[in-house]
N, C-alpha and C positions, 0 to 999 in steps of 0.2 A: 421472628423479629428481623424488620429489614435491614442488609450493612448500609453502613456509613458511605456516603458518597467517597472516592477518590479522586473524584475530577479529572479525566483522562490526562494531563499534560503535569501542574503541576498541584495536584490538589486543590486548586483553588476553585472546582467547578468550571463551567461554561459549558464543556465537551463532555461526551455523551459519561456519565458517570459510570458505567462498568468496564471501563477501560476498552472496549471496543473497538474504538477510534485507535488507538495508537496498535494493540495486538493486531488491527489489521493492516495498519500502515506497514509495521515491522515484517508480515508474514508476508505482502508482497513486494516488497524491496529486497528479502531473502529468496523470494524466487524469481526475481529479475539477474540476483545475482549468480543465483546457480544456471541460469538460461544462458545465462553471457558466457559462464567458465565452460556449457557444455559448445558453445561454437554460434549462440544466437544471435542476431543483431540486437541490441537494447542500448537505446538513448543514455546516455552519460545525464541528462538533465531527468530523467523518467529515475533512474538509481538516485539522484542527489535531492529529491524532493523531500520538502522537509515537510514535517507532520503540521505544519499550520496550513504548509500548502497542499496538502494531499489533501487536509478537510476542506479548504476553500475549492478543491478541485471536485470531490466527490461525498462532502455533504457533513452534517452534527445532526442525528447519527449518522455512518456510511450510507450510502445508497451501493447493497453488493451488485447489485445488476450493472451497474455503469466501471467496476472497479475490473473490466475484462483484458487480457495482454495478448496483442499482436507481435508476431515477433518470429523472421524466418529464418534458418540455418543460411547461415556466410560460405556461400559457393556453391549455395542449392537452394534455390528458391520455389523450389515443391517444397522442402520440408519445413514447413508452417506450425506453430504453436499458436 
């Protein structure tokens, strides 16, 4: 028996119904976040994107291919993420 949509944002539908959309917004704003605390460069506007603009940015459902972080160590620009 299939669940019940949740509607990724506020239950009311639109976005991708298995919550998708938003678990992957959150998973990569947590690891923009831990990139910055370990010494990375990451845009202040790239951490503060919000989940409408992240789907407007990268799709309903995501597209994971396009959801990639560039991002080099501050004082050392060989070390590249």
């Amino acid at each position: 028996r299939p669940k019940p949509s949740r509607g990724g944002i506020g239950g009311g539908g639109g976005m991708a119904s298995n919550g998708d959309n938003k678990r992957l917004f959150r998973v990569r704003r947590t690891v923009l976040q831990m990139l910055r605390d370990r010494g990375y460069t990451v845009k202040d506007e790239e951490i503060k994107l919000s989940l409408y603009e992240f789907v407007d940015r990268y799709g309903d459902p995501v597209r994971r291919d396009e959801i990639v972080i560039h991002c080099e160590k501050q004082g050392d620009p060989n070390d590249k993420v």
